[in-house]
MMTF fields as JSON, N, C-alpha, C and O atoms, coordinates in Angstrom:
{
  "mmtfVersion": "1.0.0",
  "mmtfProducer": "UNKNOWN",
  "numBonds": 311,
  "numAtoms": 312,
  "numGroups": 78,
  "numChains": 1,
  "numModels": 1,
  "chainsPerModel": [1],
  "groupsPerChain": [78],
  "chainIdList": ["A"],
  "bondAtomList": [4, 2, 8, 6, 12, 10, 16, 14, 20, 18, 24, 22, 28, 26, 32, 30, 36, 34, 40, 38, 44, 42, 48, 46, 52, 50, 56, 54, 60, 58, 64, 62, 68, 66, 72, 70, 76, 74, 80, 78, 84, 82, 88, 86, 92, 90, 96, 94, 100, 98, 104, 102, 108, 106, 112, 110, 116, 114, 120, 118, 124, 122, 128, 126, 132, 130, 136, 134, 140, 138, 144, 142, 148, 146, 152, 150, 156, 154, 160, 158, 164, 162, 168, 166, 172, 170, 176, 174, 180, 178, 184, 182, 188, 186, 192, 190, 196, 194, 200, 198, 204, 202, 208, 206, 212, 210, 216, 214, 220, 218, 224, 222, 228, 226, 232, 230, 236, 234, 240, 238, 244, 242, 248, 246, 252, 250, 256, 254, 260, 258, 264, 262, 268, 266, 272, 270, 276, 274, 280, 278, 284, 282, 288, 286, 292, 290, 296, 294, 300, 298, 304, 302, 308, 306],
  "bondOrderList": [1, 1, 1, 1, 1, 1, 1, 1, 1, 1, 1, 1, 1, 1, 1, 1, 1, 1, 1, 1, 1, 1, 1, 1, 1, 1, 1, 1, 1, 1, 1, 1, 1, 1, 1, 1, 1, 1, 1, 1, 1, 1, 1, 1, 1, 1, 1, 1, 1, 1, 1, 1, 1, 1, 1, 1, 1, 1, 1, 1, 1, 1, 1, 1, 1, 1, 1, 1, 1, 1, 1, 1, 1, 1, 1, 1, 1],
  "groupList": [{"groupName": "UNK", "atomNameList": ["N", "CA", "C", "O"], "elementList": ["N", "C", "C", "O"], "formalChargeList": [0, 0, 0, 0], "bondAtomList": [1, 0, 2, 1, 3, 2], "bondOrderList": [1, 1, 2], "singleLetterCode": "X", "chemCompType": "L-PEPTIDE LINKING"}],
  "groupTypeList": [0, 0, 0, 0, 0, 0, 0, 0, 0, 0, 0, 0, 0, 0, 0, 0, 0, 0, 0, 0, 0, 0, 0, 0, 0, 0, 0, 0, 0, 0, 0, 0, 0, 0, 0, 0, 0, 0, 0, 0, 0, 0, 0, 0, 0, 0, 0, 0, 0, 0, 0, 0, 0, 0, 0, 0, 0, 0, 0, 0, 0, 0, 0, 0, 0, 0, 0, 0, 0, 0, 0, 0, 0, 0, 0, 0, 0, 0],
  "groupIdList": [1, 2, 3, 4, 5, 6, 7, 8, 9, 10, 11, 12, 13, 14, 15, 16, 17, 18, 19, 20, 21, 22, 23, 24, 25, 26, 27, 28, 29, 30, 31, 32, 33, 34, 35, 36, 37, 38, 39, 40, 41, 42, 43, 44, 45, 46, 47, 48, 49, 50, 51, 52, 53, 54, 55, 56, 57, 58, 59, 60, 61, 62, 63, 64, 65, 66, 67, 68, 69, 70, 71, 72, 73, 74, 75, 76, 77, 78],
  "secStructList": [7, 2, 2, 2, 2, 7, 7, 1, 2, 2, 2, 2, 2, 2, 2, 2, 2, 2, 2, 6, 6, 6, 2, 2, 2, 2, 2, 2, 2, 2, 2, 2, 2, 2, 2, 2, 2, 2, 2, 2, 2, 2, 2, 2, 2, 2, 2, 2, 2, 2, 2, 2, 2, 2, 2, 2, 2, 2, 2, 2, 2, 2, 2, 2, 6, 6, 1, 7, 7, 7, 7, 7, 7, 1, 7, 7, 7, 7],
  "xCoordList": [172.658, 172.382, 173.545, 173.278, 175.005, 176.206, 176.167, 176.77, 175.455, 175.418, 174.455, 174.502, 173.42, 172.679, 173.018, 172.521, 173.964, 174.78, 175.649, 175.48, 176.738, 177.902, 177.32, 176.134, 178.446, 177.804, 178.643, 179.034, 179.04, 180.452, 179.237, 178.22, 180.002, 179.099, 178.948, 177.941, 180.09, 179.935, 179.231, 179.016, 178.762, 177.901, 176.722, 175.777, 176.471, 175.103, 174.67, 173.48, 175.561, 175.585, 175.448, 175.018, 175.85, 175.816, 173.747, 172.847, 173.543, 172.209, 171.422, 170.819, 171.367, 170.435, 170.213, 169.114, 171.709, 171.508, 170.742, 170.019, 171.193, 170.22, 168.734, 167.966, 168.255, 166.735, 166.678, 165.763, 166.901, 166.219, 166.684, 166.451, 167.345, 167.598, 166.151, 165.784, 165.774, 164.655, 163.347, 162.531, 163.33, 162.093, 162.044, 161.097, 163.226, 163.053, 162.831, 162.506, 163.186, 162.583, 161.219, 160.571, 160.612, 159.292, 158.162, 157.18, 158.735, 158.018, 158.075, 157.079, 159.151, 159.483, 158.386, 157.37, 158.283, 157.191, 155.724, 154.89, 155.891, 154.049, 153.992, 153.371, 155.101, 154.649, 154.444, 153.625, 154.905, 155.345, 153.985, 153.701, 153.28, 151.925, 150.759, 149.989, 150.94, 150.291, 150.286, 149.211, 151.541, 152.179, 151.359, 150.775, 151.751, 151.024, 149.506, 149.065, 148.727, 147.422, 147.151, 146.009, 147.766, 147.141, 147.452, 146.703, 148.747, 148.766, 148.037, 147.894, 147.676, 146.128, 144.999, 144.597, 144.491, 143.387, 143.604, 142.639, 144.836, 144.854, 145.118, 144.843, 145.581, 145.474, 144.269, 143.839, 143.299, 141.42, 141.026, 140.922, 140.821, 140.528, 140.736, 140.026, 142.151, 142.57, 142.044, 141.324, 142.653, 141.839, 140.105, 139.857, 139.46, 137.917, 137.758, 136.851, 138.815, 139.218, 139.323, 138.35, 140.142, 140.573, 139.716, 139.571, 139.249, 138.055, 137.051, 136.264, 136.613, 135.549, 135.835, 135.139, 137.231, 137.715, 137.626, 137.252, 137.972, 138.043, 136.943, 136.856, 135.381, 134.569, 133.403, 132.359, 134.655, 134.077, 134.322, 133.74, 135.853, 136.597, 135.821, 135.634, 135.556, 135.134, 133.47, 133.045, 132.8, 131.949, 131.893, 130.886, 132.873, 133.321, 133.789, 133.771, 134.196, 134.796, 133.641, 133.647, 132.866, 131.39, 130.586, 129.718, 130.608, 129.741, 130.264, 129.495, 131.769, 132.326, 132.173, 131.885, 132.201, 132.01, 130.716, 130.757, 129.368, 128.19, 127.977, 126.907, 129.066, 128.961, 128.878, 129.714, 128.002, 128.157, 129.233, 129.592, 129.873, 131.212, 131.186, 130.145, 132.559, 132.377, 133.035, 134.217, 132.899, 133.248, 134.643, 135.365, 135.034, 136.502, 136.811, 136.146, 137.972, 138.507, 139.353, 140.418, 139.134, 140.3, 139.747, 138.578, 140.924, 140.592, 140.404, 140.852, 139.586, 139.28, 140.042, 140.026, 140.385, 141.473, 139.999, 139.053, 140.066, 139.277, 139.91, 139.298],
  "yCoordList": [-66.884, -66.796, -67.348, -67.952, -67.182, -67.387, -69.242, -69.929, -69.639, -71.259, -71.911, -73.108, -70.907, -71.514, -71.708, -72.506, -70.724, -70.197, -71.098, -71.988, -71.54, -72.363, -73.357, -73.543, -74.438, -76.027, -76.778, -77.724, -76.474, -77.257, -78.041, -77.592, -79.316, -80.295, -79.353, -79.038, -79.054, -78.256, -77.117, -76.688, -76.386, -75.071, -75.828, -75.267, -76.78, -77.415, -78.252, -78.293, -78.83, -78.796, -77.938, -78.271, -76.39, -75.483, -75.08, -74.808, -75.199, -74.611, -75.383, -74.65, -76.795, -77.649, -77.4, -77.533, -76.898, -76.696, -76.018, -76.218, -74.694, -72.899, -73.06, -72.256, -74.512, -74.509, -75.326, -74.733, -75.996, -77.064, -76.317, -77.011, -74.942, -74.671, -73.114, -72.308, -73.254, -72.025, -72.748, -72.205, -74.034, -74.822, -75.457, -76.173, -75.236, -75.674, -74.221, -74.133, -73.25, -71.727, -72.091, -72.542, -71.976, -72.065, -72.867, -72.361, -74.39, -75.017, -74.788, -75.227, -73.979, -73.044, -72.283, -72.778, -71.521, -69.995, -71.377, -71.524, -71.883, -72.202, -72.378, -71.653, -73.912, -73.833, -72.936, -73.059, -71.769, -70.985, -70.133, -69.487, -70.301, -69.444, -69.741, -69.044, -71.747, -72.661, -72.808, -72.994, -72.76, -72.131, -71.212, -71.279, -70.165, -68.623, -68.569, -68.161, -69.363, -69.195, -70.413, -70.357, -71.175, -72.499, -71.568, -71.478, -70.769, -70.011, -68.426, -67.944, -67.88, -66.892, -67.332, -66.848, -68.695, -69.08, -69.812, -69.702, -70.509, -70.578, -69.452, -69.426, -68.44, -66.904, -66.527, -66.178, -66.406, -66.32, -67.06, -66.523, -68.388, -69.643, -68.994, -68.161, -69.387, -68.988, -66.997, -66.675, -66.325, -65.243, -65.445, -65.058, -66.111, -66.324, -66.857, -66.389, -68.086, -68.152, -67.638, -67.671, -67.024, -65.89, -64.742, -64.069, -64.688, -63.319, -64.192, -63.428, -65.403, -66.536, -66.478, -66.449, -66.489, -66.14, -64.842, -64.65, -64.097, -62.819, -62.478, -62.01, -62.872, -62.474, -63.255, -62.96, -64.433, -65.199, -65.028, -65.501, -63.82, -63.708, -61.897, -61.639, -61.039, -60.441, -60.156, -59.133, -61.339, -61.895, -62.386, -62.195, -63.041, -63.633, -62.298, -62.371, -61.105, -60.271, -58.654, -57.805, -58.755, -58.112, -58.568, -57.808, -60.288, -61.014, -60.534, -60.098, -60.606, -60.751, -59.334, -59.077, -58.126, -57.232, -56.751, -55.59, -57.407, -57.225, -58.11, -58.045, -58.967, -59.597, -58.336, -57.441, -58.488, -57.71, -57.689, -58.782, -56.375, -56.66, -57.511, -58.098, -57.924, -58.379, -58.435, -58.609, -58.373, -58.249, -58.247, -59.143, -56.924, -56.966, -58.128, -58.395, -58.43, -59.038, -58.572, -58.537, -57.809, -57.322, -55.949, -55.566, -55.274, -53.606, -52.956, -53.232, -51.894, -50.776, -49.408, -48.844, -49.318, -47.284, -46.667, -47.036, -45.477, -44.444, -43.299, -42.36],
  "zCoordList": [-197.064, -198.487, -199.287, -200.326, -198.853, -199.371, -199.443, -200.268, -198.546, -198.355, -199.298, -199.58, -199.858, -200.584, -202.4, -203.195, -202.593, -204.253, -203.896, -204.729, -202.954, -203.501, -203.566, -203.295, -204.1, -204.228, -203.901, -204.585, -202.823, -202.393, -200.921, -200.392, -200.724, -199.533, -198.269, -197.635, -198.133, -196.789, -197.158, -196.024, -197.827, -197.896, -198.017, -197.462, -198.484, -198.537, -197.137, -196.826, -196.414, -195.038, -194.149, -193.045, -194.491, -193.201, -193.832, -193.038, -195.672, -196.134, -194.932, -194.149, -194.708, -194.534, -193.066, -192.527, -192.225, -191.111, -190.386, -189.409, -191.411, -191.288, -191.294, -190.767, -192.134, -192.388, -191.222, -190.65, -190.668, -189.744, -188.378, -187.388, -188.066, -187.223, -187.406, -186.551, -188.652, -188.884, -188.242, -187.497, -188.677, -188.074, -187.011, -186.687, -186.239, -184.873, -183.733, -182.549, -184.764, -184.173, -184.469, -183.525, -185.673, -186.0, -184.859, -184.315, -184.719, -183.722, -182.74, -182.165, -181.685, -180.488, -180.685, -180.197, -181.089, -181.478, -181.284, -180.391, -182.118, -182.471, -180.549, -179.771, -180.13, -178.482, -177.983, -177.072, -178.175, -177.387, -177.118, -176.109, -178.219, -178.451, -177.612, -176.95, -177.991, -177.31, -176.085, -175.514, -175.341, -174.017, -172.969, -171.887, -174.165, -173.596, -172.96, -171.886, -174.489, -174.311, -173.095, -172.639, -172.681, -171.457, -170.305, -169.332, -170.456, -169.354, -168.941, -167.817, -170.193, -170.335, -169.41, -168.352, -170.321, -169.463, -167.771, -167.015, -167.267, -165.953, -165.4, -164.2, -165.864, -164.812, -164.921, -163.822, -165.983, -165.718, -164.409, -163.306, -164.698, -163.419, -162.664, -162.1, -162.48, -161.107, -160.393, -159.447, -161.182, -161.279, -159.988, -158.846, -160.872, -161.053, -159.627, -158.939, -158.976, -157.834, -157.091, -156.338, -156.778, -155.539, -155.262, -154.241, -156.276, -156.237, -155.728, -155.171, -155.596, -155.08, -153.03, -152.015, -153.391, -151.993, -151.289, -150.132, -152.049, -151.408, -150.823, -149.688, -152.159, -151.84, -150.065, -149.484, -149.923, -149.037, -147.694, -146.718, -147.834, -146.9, -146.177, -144.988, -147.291, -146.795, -146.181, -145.644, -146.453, -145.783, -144.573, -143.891, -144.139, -143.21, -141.779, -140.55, -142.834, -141.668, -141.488, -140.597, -142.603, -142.249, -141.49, -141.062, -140.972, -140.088, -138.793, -137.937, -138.582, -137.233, -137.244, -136.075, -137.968, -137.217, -136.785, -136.38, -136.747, -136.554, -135.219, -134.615, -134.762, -133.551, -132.151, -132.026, -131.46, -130.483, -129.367, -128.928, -128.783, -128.024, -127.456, -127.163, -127.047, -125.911, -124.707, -125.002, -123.235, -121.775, -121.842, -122.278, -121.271, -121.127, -119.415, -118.415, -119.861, -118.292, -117.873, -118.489, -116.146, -115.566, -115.358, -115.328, -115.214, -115.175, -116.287, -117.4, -115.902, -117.161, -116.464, -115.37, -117.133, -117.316, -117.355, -118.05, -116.286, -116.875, -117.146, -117.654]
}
């Protein structure tokens, strides 16, 4: 605030700095939002994925357990 009341070059140099260092926060934040949300929706996808898998995997291991035994080789313990 002190940079914006004097009128000396250098206080008007550090004013101009403070603002272009406010709007390079500002455009940080907006990416940052923009950022967020690309990475929201690839954790859905992907998400939407793995559950595509899971559900393929535990298919896969409800089949094999409906396979009938099978023949041991060698000796059996009684």
């Amino acid at each position: 605030m002190l940079a914006s009341i004097l009128n000396s070059p250098k206080a008007i140099e550090i004013n101009i700095s403070i603002v272009r260092a406010f709007i390079a926060l500002r455009q940080y934040a907006l990416g940052y939002a923009e950022l967020n949300q690309k990475l929201e929706s690839f954790m859905i996808e992907t998400n939407m994925q793995f559950n595509d898998i899971y559900q393929a995997l535990t298919e896969l291991a409800s089949a094999k357990a409906i396979e009938k035994p099978k023949n041991h080789i060698g000796f059996l313990r009684i």
